[in-house]
NUGUTI-873714 format. One record per atom (N, C-alpha, C, CB): residue in three letters; x, y, z negated. Coordinates in steps of 0.1 Angstrom, whole numbers, plus 5000, padded with zeros to 4 digits. Atoms other than C-alpha are relative to their C-alpha. Glycine has a CB too. Example, Ala and Ser with C-alpha at 12.3 -4.5 7.8 and 13.67 -1.06 7.14 Angstrom:
2
ala500949885000
ala512349554922
ala500950125000
ala499050004988
ser499149895000
ser513749894929
ser499250114992
ser500450055014
This chain:
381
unk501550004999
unk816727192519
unk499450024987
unk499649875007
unk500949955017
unk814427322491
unk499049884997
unk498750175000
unk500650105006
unk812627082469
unk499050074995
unk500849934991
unk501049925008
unk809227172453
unk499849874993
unk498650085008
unk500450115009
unk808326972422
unk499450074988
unk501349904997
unk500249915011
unk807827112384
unk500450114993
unk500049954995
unk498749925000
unk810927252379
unk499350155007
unk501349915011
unk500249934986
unk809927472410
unk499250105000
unk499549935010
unk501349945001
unk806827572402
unk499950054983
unk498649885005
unk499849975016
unk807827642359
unk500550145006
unk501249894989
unk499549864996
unk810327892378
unk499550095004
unk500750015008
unk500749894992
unk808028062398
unk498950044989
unk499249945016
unk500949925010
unk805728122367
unk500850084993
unk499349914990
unk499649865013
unk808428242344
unk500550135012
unk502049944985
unk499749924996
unk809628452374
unk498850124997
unk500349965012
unk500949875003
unk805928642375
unk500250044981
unk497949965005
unk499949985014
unk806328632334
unk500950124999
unk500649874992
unk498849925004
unk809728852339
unk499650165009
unk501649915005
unk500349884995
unk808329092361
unk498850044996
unk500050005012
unk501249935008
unk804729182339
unk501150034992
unk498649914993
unk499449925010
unk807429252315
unk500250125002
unk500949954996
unk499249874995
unk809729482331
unk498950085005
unk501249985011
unk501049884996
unk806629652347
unk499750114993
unk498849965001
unk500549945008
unk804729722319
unk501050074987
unk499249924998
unk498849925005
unk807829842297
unk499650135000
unk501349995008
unk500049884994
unk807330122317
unk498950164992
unk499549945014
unk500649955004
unk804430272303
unk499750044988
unk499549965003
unk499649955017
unk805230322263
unk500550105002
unk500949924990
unk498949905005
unk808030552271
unk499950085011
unk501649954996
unk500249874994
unk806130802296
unk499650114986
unk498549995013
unk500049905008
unk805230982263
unk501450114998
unk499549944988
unk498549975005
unk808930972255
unk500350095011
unk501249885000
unk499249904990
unk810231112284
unk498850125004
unk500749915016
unk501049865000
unk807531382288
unk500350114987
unk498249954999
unk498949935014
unk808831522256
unk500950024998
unk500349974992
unk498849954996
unk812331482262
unk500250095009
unk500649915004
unk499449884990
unk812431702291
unk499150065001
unk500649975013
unk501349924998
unk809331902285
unk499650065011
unk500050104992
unk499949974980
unk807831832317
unk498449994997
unk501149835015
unk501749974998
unk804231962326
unk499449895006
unk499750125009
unk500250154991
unk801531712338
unk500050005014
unk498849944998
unk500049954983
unk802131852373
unk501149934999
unk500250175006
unk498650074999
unk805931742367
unk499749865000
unk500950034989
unk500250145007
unk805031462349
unk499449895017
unk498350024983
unk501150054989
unk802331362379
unk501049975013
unk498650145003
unk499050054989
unk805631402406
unk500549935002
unk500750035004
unk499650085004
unk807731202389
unk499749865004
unk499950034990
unk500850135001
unk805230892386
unk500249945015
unk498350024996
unk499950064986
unk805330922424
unk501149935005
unk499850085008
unk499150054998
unk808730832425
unk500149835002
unk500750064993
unk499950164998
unk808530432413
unk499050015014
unk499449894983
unk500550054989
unk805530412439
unk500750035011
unk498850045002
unk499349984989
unk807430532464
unk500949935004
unk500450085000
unk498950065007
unk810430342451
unk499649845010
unk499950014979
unk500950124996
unk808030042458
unk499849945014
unk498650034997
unk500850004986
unk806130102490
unk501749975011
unk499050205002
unk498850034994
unk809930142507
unk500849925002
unk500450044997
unk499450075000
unk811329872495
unk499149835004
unk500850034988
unk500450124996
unk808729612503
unk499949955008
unk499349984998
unk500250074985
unk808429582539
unk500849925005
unk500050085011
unk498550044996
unk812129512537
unk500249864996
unk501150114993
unk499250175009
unk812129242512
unk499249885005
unk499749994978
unk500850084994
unk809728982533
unk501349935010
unk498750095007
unk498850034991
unk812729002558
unk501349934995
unk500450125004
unk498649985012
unk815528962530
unk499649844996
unk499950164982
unk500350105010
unk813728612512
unk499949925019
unk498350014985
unk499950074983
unk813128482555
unk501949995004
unk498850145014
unk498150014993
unk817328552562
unk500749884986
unk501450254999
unk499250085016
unk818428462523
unk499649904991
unk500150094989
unk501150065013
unk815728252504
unk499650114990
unk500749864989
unk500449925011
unk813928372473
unk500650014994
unk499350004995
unk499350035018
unk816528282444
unk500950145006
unk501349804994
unk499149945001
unk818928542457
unk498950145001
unk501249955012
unk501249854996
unk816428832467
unk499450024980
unk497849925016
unk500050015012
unk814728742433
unk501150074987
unk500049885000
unk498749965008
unk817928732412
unk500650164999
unk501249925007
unk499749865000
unk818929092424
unk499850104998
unk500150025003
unk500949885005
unk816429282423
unk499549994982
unk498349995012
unk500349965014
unk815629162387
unk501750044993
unk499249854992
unk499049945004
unk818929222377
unk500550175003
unk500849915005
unk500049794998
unk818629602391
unk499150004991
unk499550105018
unk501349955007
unk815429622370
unk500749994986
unk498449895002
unk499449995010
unk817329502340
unk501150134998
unk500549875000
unk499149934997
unk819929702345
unk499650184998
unk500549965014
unk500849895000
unk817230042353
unk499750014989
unk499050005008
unk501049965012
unk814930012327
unk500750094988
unk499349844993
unk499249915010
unk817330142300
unk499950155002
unk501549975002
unk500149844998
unk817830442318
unk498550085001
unk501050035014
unk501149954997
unk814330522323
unk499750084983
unk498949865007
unk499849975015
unk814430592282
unk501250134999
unk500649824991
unk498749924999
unk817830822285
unk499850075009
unk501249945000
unk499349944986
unk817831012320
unk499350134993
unk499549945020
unk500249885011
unk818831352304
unk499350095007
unk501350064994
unk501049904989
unk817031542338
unk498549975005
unk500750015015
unk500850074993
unk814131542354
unk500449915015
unk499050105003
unk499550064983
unk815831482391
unk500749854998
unk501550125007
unk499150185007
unk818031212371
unk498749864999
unk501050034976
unk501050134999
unk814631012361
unk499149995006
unk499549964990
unk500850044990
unk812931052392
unk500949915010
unk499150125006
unk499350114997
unk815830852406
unk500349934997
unk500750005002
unk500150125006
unk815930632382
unk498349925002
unk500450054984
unk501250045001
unk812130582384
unk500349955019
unk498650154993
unk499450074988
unk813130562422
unk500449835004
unk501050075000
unk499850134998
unk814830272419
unk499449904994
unk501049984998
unk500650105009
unk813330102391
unk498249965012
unk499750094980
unk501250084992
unk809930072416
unk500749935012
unk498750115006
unk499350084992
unk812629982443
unk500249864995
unk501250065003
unk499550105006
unk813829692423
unk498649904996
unk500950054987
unk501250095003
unk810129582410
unk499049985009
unk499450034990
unk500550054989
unk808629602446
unk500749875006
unk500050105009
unk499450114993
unk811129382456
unk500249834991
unk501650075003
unk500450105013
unk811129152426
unk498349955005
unk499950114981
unk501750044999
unk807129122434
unk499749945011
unk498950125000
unk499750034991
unk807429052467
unk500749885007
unk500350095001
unk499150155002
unk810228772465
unk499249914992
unk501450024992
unk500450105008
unk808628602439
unk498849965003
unk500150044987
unk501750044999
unk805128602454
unk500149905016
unk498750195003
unk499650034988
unk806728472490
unk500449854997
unk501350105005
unk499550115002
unk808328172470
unk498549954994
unk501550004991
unk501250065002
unk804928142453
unk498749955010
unk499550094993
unk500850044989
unk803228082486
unk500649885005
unk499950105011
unk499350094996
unk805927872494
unk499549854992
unk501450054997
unk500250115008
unk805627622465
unk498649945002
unk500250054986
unk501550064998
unk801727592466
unk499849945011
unk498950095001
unk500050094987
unk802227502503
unk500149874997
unk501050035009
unk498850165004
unk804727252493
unk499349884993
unk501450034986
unk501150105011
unk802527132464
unk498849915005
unk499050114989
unk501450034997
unk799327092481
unk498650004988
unk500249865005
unk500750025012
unk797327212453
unk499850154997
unk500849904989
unk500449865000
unk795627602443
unk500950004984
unk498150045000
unk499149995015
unk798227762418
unk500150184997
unk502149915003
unk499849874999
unk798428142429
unk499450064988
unk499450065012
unk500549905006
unk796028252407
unk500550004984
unk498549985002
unk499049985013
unk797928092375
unk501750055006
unk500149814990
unk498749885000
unk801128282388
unk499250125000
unk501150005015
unk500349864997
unk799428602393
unk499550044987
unk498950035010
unk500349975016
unk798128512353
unk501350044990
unk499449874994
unk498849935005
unk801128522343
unk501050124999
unk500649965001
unk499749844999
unk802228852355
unk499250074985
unk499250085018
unk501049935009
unk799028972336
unk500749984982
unk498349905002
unk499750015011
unk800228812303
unk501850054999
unk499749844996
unk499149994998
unk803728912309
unk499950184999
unk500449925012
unk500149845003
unk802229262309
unk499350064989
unk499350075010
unk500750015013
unk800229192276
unk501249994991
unk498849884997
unk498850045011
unk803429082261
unk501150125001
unk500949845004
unk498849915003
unk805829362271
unk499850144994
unk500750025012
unk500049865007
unk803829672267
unk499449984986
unk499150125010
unk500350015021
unk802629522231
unk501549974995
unk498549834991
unk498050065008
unk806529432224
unk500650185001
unk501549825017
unk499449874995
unk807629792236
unk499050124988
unk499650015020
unk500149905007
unk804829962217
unk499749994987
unk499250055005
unk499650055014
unk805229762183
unk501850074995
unk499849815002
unk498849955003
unk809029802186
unk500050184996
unk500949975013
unk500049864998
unk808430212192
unk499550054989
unk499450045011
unk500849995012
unk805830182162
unk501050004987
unk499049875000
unk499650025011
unk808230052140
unk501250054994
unk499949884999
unk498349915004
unk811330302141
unk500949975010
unk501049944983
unk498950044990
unk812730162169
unk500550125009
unk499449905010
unk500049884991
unk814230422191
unk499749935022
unk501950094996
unk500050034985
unk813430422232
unk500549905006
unk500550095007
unk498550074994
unk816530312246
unk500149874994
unk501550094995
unk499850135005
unk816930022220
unk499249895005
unk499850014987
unk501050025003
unk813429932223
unk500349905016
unk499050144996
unk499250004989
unk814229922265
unk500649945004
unk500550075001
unk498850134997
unk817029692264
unk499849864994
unk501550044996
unk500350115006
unk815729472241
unk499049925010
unk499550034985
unk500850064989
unk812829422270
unk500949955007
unk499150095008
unk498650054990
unk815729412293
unk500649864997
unk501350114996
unk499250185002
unk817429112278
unk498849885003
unk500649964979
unk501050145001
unk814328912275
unk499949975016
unk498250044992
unk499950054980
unk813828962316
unk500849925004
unk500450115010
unk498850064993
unk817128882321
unk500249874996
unk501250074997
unk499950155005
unk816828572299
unk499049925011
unk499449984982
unk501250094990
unk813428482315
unk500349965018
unk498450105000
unk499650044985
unk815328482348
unk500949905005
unk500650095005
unk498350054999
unk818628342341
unk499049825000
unk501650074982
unk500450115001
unk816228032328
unk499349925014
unk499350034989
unk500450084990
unk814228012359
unk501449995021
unk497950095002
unk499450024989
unk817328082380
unk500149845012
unk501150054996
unk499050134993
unk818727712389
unk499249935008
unk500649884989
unk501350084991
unk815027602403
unk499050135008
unk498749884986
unk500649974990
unk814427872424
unk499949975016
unk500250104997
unk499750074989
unk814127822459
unk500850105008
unk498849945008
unk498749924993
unk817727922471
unk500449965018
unk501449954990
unk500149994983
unk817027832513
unk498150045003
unk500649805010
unk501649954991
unk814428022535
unk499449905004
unk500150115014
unk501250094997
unk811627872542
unk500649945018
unk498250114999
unk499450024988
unk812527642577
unk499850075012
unk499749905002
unk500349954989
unk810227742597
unk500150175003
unk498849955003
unk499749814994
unk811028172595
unk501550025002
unk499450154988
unk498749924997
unk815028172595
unk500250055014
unk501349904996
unk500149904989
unk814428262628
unk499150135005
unk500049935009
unk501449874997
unk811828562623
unk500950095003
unk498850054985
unk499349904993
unk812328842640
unk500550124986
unk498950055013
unk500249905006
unk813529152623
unk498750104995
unk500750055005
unk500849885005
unk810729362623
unk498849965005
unk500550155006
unk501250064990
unk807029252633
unk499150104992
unk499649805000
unk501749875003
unk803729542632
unk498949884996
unk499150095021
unk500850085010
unk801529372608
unk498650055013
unk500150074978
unk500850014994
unk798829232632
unk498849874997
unk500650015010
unk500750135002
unk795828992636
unk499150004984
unk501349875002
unk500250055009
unk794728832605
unk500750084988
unk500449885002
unk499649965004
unk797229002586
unk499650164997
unk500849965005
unk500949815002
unk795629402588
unk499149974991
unk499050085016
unk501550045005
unk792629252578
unk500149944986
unk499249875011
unk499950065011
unk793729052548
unk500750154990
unk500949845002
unk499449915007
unk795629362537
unk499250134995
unk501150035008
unk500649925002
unk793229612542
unk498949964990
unk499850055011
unk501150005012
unk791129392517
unk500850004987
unk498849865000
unk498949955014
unk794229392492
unk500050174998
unk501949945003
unk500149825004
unk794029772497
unk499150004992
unk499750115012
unk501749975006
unk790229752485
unk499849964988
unk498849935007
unk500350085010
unk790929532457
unk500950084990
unk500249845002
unk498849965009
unk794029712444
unk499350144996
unk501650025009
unk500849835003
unk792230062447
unk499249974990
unk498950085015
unk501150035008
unk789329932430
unk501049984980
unk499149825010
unk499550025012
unk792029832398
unk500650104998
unk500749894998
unk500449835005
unk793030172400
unk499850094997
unk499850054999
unk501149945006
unk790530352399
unk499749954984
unk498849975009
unk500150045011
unk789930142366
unk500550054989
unk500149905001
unk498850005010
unk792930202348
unk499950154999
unk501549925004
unk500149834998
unk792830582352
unk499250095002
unk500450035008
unk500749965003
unk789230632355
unk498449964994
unk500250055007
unk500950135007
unk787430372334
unk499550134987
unk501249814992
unk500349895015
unk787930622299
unk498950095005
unk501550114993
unk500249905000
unk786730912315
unk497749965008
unk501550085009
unk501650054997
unk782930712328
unk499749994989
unk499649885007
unk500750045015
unk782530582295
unk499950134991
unk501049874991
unk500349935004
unk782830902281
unk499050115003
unk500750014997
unk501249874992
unk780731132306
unk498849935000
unk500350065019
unk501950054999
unk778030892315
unk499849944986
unk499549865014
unk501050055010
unk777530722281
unk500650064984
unk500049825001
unk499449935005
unk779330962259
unk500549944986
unk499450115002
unk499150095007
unk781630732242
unk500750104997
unk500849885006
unk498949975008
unk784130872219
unk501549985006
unk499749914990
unk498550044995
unk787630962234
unk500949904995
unk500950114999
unk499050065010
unk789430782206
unk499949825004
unk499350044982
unk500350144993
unk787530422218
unk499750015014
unk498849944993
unk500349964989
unk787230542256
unk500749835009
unk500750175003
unk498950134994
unk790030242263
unk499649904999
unk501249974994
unk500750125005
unk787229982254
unk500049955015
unk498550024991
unk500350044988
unk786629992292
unk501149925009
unk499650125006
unk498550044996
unk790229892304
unk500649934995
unk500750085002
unk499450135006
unk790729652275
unk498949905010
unk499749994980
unk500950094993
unk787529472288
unk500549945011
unk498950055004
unk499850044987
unk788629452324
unk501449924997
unk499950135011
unk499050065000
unk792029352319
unk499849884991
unk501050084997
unk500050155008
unk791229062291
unk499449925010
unk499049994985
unk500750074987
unk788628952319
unk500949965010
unk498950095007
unk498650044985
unk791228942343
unk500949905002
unk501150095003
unk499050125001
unk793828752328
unk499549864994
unk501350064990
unk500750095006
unk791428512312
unk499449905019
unk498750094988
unk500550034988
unk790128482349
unk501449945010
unk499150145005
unk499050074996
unk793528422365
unk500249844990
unk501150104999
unk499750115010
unk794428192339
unk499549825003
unk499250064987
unk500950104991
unk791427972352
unk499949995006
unk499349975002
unk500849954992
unk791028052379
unk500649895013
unk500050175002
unk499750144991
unk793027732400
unk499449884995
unk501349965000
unk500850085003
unk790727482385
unk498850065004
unk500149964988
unk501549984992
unk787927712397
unk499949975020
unk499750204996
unk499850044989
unk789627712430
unk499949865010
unk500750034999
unk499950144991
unk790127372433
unk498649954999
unk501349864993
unk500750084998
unk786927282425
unk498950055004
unk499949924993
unk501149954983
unk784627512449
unk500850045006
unk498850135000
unk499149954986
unk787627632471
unk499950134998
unk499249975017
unk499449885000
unk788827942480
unk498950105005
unk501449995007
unk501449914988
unk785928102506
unk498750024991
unk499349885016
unk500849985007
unk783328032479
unk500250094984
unk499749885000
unk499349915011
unk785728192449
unk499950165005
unk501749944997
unk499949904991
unk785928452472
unk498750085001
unk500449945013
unk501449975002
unk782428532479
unk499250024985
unk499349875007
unk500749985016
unk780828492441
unk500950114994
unk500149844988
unk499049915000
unk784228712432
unk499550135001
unk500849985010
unk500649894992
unk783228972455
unk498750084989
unk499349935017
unk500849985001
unk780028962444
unk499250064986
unk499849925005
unk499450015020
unk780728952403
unk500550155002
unk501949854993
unk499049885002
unk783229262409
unk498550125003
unk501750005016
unk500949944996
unk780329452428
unk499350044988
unk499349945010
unk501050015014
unk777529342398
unk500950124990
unk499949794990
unk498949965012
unk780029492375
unk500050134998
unk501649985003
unk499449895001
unk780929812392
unk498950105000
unk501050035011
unk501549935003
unk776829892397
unk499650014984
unk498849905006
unk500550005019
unk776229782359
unk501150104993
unk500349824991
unk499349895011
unk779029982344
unk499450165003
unk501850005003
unk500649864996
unk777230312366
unk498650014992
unk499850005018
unk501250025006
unk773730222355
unk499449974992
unk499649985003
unk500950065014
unk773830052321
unk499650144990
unk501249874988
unk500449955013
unk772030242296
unk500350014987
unk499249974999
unk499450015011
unk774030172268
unk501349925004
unk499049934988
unk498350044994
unk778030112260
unk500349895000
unk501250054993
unk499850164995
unk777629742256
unk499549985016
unk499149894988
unk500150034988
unk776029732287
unk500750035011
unk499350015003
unk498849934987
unk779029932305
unk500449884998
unk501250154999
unk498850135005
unk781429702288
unk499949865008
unk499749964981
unk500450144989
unk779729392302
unk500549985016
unk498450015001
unk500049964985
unk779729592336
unk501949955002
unk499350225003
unk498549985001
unk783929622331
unk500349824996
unk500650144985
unk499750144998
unk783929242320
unk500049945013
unk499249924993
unk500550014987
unk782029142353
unk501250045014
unk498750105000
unk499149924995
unk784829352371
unk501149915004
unk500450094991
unk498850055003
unk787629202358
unk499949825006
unk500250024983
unk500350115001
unk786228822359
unk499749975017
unk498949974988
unk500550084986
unk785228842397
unk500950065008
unk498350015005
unk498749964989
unk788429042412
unk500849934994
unk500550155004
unk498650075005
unk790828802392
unk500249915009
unk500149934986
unk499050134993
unk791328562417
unk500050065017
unk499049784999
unk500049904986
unk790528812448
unk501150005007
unk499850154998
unk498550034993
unk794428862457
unk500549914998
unk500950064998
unk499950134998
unk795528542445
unk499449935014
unk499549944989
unk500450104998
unk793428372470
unk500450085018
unk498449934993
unk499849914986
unk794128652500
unk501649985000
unk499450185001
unk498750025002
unk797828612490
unk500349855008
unk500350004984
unk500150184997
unk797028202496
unk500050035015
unk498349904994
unk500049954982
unk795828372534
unk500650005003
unk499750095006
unk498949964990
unk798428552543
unk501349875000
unk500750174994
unk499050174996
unk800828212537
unk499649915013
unk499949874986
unk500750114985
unk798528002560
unk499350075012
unk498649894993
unk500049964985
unk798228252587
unk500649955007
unk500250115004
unk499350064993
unk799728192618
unk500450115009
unk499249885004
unk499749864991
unk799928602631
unk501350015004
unk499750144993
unk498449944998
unk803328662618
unk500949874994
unk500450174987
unk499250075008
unk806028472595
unk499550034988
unk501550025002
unk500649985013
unk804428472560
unk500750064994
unk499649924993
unk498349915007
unk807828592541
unk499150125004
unk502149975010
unk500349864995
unk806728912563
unk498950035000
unk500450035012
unk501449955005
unk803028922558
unk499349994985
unk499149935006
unk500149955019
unk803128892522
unk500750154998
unk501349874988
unk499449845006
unk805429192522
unk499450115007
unk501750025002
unk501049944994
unk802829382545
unk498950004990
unk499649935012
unk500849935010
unk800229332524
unk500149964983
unk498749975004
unk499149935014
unk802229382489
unk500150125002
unk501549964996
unk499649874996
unk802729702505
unk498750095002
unk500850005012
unk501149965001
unk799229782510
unk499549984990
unk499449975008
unk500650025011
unk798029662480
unk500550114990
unk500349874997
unk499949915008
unk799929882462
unk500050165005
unk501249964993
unk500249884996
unk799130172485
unk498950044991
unk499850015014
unk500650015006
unk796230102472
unk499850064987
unk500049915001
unk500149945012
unk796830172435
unk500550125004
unk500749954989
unk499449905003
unk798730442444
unk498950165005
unk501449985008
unk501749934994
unk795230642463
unk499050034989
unk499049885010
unk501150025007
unk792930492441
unk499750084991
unk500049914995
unk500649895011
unk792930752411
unk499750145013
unk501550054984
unk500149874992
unk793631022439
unk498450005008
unk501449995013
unk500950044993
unk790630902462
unk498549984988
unk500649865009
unk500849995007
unk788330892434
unk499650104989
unk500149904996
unk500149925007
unk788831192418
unk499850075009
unk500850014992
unk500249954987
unk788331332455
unk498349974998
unk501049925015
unk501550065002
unk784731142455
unk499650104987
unk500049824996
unk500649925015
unk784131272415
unk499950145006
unk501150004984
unk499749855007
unk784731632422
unk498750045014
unk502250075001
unk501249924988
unk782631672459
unk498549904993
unk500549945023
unk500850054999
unk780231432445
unk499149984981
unk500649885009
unk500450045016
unk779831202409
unk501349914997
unk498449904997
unk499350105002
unk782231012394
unk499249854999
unk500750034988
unk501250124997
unk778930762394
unk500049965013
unk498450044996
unk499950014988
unk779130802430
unk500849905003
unk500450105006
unk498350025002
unk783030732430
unk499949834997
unk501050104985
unk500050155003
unk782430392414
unk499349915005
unk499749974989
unk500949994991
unk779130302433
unk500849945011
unk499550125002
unk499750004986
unk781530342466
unk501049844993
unk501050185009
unk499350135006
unk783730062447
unk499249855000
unk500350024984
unk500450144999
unk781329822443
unk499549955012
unk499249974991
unk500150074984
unk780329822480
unk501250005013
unk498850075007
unk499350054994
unk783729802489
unk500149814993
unk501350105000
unk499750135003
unk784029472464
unk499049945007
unk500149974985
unk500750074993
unk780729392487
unk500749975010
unk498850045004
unk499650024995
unk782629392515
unk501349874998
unk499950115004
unk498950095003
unk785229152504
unk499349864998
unk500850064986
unk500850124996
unk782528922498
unk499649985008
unk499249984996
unk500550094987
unk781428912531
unk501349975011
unk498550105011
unk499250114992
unk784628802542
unk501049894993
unk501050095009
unk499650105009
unk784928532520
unk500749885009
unk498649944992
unk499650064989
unk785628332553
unk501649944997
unk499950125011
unk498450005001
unk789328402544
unk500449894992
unk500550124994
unk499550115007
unk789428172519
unk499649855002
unk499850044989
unk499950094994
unk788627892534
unk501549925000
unk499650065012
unk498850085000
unk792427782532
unk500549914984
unk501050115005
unk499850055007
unk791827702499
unk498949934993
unk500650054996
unk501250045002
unk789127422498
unk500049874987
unk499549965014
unk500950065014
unk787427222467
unk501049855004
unk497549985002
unk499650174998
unk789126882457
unk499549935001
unk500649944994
């Protein structure tokens, strides 16, 4: 029988810690390999699709896998394929070779994300107490620490590959440490979930607002530079001011953001959230000057940081499906989500504005506020 205590809940932080690492890794050594195998941004652009794909495939599955096995073993494996990947993502001497490698490596970190967010529902249950949103911070800092460790190492003569495994070990360390207090039996009440259940009820609904929230981060990351330089004609060189903002906001906002929980609840975090993200995505369209985008991109960040955290919290205390399996429903939407979101807004920019494009963002983050409802499962102490 699984125990939740400190132990329990230390594991389940350094677990998200090991996976912002290995994620973000990722992202230093697309220069590299775009150079190694002089691959166009068409190539380049197929490629990428591979981890999402990698992802999306393996998540529906792994909900099922932590409900038959527990999380420590699901966990354990998949990071140990990520460790194992990442190397090669630096070396694969083809293109066909590192879109299979990129293949698996999102196979391995859907399923890693997925496990570890299943046991994170778990524990908070257990606990009786709002914690999601400092696990979901720690991903964040876990992704401040690997791709600045990855692009210092690369800086300083390191080569790829070295650079790569040296990330690699640290995962593997940060795992091996929270192995012994993960929770190694399924949760009681799903070892009998069915195999396969059509994400219904409560469950669509919570996912299709993780779709909205994930699109919306996105769009950010991929078309934040390119606002700040059309509408307020910022300087390519500082264009990234927009996407530092949001992300410092974010993880500063996770960080806090279970003391904000506990002490207005989840339905009201939810609502102001919403409503913050919205302010944000209007003000970054309509400020008149680049501090006042910037602000807009703080606002952003500071009011979707606890958004999935607290819909994550949902899908545990539904009652549609088996949670194990509605976390990995909408993990799977969520990251459909990113995977649209530049596509779907560059669709908008091109028939429309990219002012438009962002605009339609912030009255989807309205909509997320008016179903603040949801959170309700996680009320004020």
């Amino acid at each position: 029988m699984n125990t939740v205590g400190p132990k329990q809940r230390l594991s389940t932080r350094l677990a998200f810690l090991a996976a912002g690492l290995a994620m973000s890794a990722w992202a230093p050594l697309v220069p590299f390999a775009k150079a190694r195998l002089a691959l166009g941004e068409a190539q380049l652009g197929l490629l990428l699709l591979c981890l999402g794909a990698g992802s999306l495939l393996a998540m529906p599955a792994t909900g099922l896998l932590a409900a038959r096995f527990g999380c420590r073993i699901v966990v354990l494996a998949s990071g140990a394929l990520v460790c194992l990947v990442l190397p090669g993502l630096a070396f694969a001497p083809t293109p066909l070779l590192l879109g299979c490698t990129l293949f698996a490596f999102g196979a391995a970190i859907g399923t890693l994300d997925v496990a570890m967010n299943v046991q994170a529902v778990i524990v908070e249950r257990e606990s009786g107490g709002s914690m999601m949103s400092g696990f979901h911070g720690l991903f964040s800092v876990g992704g401040f620490i690997g791709a600045g460790l990855m692009a210092a190492m690369l800086y300083a003569g390191l080569g790829p590959v070295s650079a790569s495994v040296v990330v690699a070990v640290l995962v593997a360390l940060s795992l091996a440490v929270c192995a012994p207090h993960l929770l190694h039996e399924p949760d009681a009440s799903e070892r009998d979930a069915p195999l396969f259940v059509v994400p219904h009820g409560a469950v669509i609904f919570i996912g299709v607002l993780c779709f909205l929230c994930f699109l919306a981060e996105g769009a950010i990351l991929d078309w934040s530079a390119l606002l700040l330089t059309a509408a307020q004609g910022l300087d390519a060189s500082r264009a990234g001011l927009g996407y530092a903002a949001f992300a410092i906001a974010m993880t500063a906002g996770r960080l806090t953001g279970d003391r904000v929980v506990r002490k207005l609840g989840g339905k009201r975090v939810l609502l102001l959230g919403g409503l913050c993200s919205a302010a944000g995505f209007f003000g970054a369209v309509l400020a008149p000057t680049v501090p006042l985008a910037l602000v807009g991109f703080v606002l952003i960040g500071l009011g979707a940081s606890n958004i999935v955290p607290i819909l994550f919290t949902a899908a545990g205390n539904q009652s549609a499906m088996p949670a194990s399996l509605a976390i990995g429903a909408i993990t799977t939407l969520g990251y459909a989500g990113i995977l649209a979101g530049p596509a779907a807004i560059g669709f908008v920019a091109h028939a429309l504005s990219l002012n438009v494009a962002f605009a339609g963002l912030g009255g989807a983050m309205l909509l997320i506020a008016a179903s603040a409802r949801l959170g309700a499962a996680s009320k004020p102490a």
